[in-house]
C-alpha atoms as an extended CHARMM CRD file, in Angstrom:
* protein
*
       211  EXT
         1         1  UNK       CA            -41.4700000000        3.0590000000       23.7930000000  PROA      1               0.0000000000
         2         2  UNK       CA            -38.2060000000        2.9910000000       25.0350000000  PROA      2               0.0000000000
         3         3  UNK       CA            -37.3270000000       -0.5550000000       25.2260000000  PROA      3               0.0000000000
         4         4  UNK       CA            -38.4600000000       -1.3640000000       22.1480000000  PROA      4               0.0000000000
         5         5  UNK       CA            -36.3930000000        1.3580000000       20.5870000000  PROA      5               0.0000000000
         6         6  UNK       CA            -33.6540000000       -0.4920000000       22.6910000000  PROA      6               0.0000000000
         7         7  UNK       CA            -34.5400000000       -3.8700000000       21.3980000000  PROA      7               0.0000000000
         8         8  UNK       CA            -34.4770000000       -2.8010000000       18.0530000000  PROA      8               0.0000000000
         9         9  UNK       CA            -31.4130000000       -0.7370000000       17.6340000000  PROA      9               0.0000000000
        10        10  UNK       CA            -29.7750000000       -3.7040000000       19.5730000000  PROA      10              0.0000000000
        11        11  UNK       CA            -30.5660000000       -6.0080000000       16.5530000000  PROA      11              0.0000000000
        12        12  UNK       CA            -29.9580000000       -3.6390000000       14.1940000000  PROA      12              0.0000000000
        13        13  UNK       CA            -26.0490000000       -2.9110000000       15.4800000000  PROA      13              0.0000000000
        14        14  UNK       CA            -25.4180000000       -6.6950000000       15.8000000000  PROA      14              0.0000000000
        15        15  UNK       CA            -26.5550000000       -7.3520000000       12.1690000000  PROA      15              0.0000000000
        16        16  UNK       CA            -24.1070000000       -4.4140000000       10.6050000000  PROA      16              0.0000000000
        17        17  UNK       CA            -21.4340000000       -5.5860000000       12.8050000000  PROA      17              0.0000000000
        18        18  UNK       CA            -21.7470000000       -8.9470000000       12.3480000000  PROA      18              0.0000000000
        19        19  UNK       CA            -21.9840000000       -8.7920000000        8.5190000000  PROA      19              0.0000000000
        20        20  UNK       CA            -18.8670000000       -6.5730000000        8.6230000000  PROA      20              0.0000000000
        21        21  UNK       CA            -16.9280000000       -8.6070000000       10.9270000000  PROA      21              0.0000000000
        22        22  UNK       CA            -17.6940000000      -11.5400000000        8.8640000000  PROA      22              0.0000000000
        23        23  UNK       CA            -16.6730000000      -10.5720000000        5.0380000000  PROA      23              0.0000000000
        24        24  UNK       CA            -13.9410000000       -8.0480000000        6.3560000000  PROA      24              0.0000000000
        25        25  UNK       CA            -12.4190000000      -11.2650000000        8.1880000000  PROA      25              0.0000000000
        26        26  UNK       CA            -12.5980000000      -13.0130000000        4.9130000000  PROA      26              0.0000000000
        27        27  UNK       CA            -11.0810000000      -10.3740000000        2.9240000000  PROA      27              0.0000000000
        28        28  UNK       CA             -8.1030000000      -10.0760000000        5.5390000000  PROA      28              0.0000000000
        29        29  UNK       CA             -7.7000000000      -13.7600000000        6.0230000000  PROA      29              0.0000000000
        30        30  UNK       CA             -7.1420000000      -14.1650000000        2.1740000000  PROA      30              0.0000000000
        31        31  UNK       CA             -4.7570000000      -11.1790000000        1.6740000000  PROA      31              0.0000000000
        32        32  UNK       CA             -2.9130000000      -11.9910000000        4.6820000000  PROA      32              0.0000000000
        33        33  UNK       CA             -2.4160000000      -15.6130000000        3.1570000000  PROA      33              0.0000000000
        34        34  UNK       CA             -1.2290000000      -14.1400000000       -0.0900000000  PROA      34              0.0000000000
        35        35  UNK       CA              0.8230000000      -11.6590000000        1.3590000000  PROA      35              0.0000000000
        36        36  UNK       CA              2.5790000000      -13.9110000000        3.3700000000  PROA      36              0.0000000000
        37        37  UNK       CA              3.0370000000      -16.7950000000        1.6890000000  PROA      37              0.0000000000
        38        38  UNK       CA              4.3450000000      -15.0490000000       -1.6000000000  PROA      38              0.0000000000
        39        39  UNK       CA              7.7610000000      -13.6340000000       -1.7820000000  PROA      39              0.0000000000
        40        40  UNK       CA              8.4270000000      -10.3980000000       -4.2510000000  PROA      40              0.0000000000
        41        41  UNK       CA              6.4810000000       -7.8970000000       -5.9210000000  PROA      41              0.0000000000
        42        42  UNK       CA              2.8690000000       -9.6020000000       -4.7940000000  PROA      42              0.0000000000
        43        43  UNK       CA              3.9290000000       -9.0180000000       -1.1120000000  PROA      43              0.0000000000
        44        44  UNK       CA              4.5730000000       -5.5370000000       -1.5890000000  PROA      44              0.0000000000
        45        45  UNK       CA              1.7500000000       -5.1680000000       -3.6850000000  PROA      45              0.0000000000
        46        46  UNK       CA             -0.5590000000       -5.7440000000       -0.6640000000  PROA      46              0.0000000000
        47        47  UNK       CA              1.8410000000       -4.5720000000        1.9790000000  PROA      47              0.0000000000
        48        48  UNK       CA              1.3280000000       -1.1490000000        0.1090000000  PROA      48              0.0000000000
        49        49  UNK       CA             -2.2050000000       -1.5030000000       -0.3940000000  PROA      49              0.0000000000
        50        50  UNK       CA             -2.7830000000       -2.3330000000        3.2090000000  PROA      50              0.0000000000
        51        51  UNK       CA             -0.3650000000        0.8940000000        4.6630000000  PROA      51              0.0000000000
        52        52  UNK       CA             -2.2620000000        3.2760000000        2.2590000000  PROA      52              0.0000000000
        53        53  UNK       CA             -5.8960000000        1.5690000000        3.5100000000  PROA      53              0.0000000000
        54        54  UNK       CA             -4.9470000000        2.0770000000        6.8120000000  PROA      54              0.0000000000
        55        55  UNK       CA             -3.8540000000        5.6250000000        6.5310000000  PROA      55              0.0000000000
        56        56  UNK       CA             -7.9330000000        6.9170000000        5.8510000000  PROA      56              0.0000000000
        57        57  UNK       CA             -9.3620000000        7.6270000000        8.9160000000  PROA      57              0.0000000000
        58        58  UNK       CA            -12.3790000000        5.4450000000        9.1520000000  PROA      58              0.0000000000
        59        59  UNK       CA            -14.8040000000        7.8810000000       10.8160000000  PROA      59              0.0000000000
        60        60  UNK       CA            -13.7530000000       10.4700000000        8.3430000000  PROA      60              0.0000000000
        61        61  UNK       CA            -14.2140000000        8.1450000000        4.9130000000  PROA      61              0.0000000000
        62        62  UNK       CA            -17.2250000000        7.0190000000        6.2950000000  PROA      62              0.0000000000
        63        63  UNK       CA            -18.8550000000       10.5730000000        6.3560000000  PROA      63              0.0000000000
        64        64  UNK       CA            -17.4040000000       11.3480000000        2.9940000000  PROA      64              0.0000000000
        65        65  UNK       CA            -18.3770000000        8.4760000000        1.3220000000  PROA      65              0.0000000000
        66        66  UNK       CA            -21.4930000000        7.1460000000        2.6800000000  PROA      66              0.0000000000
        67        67  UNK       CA            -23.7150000000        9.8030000000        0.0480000000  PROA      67              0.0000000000
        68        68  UNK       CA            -21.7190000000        8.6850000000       -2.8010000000  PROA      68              0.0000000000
        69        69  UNK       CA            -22.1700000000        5.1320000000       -1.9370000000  PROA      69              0.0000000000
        70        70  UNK       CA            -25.6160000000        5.4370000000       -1.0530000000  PROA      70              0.0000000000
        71        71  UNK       CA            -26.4410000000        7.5780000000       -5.0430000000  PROA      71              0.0000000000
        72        72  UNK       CA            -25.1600000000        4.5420000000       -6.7440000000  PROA      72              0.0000000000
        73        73  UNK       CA            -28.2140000000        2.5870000000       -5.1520000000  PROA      73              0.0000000000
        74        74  UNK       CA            -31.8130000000        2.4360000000       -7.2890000000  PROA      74              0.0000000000
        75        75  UNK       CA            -34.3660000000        2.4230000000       -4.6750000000  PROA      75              0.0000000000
        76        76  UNK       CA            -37.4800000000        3.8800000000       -3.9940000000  PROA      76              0.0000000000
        77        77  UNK       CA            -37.9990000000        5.9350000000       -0.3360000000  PROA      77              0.0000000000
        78        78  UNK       CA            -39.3020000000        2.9970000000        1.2230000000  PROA      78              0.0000000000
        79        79  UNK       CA            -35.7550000000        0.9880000000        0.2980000000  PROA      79              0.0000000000
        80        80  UNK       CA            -33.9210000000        3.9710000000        1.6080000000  PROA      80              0.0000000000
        81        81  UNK       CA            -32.8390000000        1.9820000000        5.1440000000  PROA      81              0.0000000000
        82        82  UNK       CA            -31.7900000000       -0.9780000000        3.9240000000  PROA      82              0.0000000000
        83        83  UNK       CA            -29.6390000000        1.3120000000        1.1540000000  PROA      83              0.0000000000
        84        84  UNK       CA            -28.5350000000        2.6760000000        3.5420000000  PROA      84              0.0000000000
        85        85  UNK       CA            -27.8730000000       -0.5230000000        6.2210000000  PROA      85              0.0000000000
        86        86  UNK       CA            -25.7630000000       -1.8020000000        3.1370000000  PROA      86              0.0000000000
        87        87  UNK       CA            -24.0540000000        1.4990000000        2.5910000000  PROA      87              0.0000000000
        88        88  UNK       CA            -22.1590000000        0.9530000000        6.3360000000  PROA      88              0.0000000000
        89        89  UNK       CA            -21.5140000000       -2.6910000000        6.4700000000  PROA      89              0.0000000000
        90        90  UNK       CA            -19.8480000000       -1.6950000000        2.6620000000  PROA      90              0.0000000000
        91        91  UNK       CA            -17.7580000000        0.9680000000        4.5770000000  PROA      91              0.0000000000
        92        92  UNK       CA            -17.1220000000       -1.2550000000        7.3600000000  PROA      92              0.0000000000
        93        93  UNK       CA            -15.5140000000       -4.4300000000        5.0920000000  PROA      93              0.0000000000
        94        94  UNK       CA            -13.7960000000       -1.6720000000        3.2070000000  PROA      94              0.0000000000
        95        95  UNK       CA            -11.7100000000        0.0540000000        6.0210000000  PROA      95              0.0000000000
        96        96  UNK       CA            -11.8570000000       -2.9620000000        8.3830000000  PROA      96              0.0000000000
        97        97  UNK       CA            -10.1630000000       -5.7680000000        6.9780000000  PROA      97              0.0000000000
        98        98  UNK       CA             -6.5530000000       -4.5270000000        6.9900000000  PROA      98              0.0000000000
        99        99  UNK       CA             -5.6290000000       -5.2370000000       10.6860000000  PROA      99              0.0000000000
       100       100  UNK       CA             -6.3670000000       -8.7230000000       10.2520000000  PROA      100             0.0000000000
       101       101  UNK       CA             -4.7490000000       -9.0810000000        6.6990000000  PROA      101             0.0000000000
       102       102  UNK       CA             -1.2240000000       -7.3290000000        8.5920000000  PROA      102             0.0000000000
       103       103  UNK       CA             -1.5750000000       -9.7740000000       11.3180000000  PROA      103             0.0000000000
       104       104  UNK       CA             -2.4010000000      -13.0680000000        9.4760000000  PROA      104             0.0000000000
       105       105  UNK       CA              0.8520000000      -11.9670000000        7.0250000000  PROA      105             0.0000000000
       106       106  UNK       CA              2.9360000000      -11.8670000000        9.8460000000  PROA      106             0.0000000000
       107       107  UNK       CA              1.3790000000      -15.2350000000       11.1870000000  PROA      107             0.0000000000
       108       108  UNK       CA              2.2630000000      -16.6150000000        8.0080000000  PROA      108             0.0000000000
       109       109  UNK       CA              5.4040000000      -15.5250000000        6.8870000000  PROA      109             0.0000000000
       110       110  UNK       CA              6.4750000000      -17.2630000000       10.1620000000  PROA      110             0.0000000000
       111       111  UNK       CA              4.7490000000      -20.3330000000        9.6050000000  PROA      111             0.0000000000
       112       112  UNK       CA              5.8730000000      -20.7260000000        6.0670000000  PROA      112             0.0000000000
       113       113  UNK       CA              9.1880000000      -21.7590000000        7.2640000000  PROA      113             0.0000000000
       114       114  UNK       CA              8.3840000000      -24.7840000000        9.6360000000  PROA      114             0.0000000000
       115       115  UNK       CA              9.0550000000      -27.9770000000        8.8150000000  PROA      115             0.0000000000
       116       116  UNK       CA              5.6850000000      -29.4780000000        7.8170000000  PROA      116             0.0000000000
       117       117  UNK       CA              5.2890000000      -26.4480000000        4.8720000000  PROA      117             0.0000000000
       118       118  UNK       CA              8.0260000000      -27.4660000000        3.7160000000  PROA      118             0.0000000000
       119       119  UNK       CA              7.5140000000      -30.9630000000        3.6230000000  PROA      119             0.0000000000
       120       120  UNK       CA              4.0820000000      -30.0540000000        1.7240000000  PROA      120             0.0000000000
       121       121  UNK       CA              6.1170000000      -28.4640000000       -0.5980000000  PROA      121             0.0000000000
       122       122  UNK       CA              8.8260000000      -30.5500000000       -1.4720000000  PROA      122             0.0000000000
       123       123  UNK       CA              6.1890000000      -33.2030000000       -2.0410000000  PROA      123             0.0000000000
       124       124  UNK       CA              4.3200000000      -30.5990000000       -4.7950000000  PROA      124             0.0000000000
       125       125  UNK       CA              1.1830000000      -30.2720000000       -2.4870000000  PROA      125             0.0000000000
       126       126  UNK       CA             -0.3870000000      -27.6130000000       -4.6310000000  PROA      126             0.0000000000
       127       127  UNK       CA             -0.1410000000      -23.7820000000       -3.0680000000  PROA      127             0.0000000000
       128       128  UNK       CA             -4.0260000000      -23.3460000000       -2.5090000000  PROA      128             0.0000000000
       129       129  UNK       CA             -4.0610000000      -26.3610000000       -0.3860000000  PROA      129             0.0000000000
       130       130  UNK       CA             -0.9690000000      -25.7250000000        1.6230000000  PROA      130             0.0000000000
       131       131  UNK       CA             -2.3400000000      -22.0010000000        2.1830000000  PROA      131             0.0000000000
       132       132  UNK       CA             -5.8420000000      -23.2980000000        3.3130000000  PROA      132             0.0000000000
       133       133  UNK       CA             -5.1860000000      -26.9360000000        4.8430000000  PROA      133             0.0000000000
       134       134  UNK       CA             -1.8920000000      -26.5490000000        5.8420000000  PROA      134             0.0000000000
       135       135  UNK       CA             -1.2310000000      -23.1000000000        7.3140000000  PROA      135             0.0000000000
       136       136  UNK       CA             -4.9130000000      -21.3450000000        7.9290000000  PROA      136             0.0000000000
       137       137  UNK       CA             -5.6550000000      -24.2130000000       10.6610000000  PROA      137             0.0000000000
       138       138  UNK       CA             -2.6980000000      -22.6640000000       12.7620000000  PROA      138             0.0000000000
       139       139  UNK       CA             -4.2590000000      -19.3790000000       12.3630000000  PROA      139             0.0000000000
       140       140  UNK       CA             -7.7840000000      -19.8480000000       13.5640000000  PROA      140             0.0000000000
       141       141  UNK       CA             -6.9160000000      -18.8920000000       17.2680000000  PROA      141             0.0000000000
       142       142  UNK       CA             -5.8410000000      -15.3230000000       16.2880000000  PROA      142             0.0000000000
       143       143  UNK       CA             -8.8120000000      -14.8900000000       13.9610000000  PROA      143             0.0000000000
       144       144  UNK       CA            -11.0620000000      -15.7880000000       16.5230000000  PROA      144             0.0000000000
       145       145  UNK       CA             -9.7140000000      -13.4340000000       18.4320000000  PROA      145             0.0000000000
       146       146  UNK       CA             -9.6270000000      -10.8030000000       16.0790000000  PROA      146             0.0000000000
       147       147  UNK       CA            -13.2360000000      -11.1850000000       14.7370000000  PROA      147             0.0000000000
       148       148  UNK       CA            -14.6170000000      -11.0180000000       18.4170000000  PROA      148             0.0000000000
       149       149  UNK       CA            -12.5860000000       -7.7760000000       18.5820000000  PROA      149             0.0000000000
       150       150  UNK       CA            -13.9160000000       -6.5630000000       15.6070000000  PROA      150             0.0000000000
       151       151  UNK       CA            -17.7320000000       -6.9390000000       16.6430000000  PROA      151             0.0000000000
       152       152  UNK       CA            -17.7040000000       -4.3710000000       19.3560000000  PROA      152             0.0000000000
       153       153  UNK       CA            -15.3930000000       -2.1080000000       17.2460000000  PROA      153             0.0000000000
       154       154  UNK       CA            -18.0740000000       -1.8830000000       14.5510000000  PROA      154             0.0000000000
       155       155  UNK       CA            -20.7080000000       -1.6600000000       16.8110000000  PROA      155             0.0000000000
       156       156  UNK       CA            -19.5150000000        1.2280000000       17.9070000000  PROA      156             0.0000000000
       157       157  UNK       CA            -18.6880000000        3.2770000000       14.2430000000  PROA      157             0.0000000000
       158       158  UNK       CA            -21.9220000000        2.2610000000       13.3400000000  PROA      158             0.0000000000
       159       159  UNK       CA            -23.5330000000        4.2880000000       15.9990000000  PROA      159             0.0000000000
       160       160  UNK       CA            -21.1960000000        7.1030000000       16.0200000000  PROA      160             0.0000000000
       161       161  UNK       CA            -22.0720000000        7.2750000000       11.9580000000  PROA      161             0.0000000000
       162       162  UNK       CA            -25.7480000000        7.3150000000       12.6420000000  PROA      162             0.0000000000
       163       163  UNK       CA            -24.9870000000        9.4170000000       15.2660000000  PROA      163             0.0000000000
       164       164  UNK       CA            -23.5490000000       11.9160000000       13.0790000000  PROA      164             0.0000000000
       165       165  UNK       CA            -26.0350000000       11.3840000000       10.6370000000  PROA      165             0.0000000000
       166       166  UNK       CA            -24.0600000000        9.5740000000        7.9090000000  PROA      166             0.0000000000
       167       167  UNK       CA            -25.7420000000        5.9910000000        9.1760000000  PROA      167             0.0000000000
       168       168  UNK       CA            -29.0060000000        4.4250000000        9.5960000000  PROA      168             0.0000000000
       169       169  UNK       CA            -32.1490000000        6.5410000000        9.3750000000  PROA      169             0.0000000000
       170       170  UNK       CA            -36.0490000000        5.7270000000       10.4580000000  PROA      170             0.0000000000
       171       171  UNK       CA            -37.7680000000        3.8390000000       10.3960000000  PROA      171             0.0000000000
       172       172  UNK       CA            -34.2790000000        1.4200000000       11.4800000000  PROA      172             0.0000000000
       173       173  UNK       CA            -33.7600000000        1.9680000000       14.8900000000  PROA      173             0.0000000000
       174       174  UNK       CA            -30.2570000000        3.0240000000       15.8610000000  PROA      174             0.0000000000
       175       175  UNK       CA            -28.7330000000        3.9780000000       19.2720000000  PROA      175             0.0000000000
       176       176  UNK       CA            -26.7560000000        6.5850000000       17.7890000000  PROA      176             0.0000000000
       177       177  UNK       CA            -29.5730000000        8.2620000000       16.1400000000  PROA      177             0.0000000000
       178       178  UNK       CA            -31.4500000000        7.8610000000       19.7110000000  PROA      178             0.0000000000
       179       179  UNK       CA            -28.8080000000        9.6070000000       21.5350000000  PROA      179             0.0000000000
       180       180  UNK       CA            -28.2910000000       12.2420000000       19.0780000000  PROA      180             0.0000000000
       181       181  UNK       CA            -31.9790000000       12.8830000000       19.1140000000  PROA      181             0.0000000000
       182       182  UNK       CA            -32.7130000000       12.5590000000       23.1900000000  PROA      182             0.0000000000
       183       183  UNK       CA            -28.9580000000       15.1210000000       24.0210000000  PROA      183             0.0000000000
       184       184  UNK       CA            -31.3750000000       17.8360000000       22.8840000000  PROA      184             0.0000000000
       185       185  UNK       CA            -34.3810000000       17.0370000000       25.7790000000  PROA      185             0.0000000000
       186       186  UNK       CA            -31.9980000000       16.0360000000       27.8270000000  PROA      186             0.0000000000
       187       187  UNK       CA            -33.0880000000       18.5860000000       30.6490000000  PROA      187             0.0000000000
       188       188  UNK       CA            -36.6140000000       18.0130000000       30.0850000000  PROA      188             0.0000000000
       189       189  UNK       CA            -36.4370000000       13.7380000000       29.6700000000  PROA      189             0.0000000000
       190       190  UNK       CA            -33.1570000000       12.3120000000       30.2120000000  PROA      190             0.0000000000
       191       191  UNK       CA            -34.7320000000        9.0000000000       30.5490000000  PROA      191             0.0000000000
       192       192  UNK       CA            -34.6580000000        9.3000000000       26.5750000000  PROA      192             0.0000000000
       193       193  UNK       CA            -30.9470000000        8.8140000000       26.3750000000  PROA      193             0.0000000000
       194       194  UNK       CA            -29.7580000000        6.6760000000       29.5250000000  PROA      194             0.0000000000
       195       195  UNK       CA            -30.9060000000        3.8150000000       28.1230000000  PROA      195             0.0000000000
       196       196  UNK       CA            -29.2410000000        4.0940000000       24.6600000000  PROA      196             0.0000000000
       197       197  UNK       CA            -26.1490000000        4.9620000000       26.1680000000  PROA      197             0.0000000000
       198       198  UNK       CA            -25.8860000000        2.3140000000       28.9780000000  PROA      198             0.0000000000
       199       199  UNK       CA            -26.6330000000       -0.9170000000       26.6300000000  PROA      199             0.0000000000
       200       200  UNK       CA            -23.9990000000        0.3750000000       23.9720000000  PROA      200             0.0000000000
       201       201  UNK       CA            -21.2510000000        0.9450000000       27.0050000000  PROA      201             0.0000000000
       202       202  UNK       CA            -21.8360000000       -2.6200000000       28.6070000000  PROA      202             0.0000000000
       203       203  UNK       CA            -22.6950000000       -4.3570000000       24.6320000000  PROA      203             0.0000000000
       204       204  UNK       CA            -19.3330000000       -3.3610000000       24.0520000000  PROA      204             0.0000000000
       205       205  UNK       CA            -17.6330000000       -4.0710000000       26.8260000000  PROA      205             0.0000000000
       206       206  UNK       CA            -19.0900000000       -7.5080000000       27.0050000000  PROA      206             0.0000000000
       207       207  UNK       CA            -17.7430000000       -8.1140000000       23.6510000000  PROA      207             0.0000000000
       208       208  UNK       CA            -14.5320000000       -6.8550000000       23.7430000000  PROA      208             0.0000000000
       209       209  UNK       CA            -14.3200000000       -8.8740000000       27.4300000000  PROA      209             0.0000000000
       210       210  UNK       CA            -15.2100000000      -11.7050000000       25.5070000000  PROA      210             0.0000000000
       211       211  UNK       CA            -12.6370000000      -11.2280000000       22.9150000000  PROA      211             0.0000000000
């Protein structure tokens, strides 16, 4: 059934991305705090960090690493998909949280010298609550922004993993599985793959309009 393979693989790319938008925004938002905030060898501690994360190729780390991830994982066949649902949303929050981290640094290191910071700081308003009552309520617009981005951006490297066979397997339904599988009866049924294809084009351009 067609639109229930739709349904399905709809719900099952909104979970992974959501989960991965969600801790990778975390993970960014808190090293971009430190990075910024701090001045000396912890800033280029995480500066480096986030340069060297950023040169891996995403696509290409996810391919490589998804087996390795997935034979750490004691499961029977039966837990194999939801091994393997964690195994992306881990490679996801890995490789995705770096963007964010860069821009909330530069957010910060800008905000750190206005007035009111300082004025928390000459006071001795301790640095965890001048980091997360102070500064990260100036930052919520852009990380809005950036986790709505991020959504549709995951969306689509999870299907291009399964896809290529390095994401989710049956009995999860996945539109990149579903269009790898219909390409080949394409001549015979190409109602197999339109609809695959057509909900992850306008999914993700809904979402990144909305971002």
């Amino acid at each position: 059934d067609n639109f229930a393979v739709l349904l399905y693989g709809l719900r099952a790319s909104l979970t992974v991305a959501t989960i991965a938008t969600v801790l990778s925004t975390l993970i960014g938002v808190v090293m971009g705090l430190l990075a910024g905030f701090s001045r000396g060898w912890l800033d280029r501690i995480i500066t480096f960090i986030i340069d060297l994360m950023l040169s891996f190729p995403l696509l290409l780390m996810g391919i490589a690493l998804s087996p390795i991830i997935l034979s750490h994982y004691r499961f029977n066949q039966s837990g194999l998909p939801m091994a393997l649902m964690i195994t992306v949303v881990t490679i996801l929050t890995v490789f995705g949280w770096m963007g964010l981290a860069r821009l909330v640094r530069g957010e910060v290191k800008s905000l750190r010298e206005r007035e009111f910071v300082q004025a928390a700081r000459a006071i001795g308003v301790p640095t965890r609550q001048i980091l997360f009552k102070e500064i990260l309520p100036n930052l919520v617009g852009p990380i809005i922004v950036s986790a709505s981005i991020a959504v549709p951006a995951y969306i689509t490297y999870e299907a291009t993993l399964s896809y290529l066979g390095a994401g989710l397997v049956e009995p999860t339904a996945s539109w990149g599985r579903t269009i790898a599988d219909a390409q080949n009866l394409f001549a015979t049924y190409p109602l197999w793959l339109w609809p695959s294809v057509i909900g992850l084009s306008a999914l993700v351009l809904a979402l990144t309009l909305l971002g």
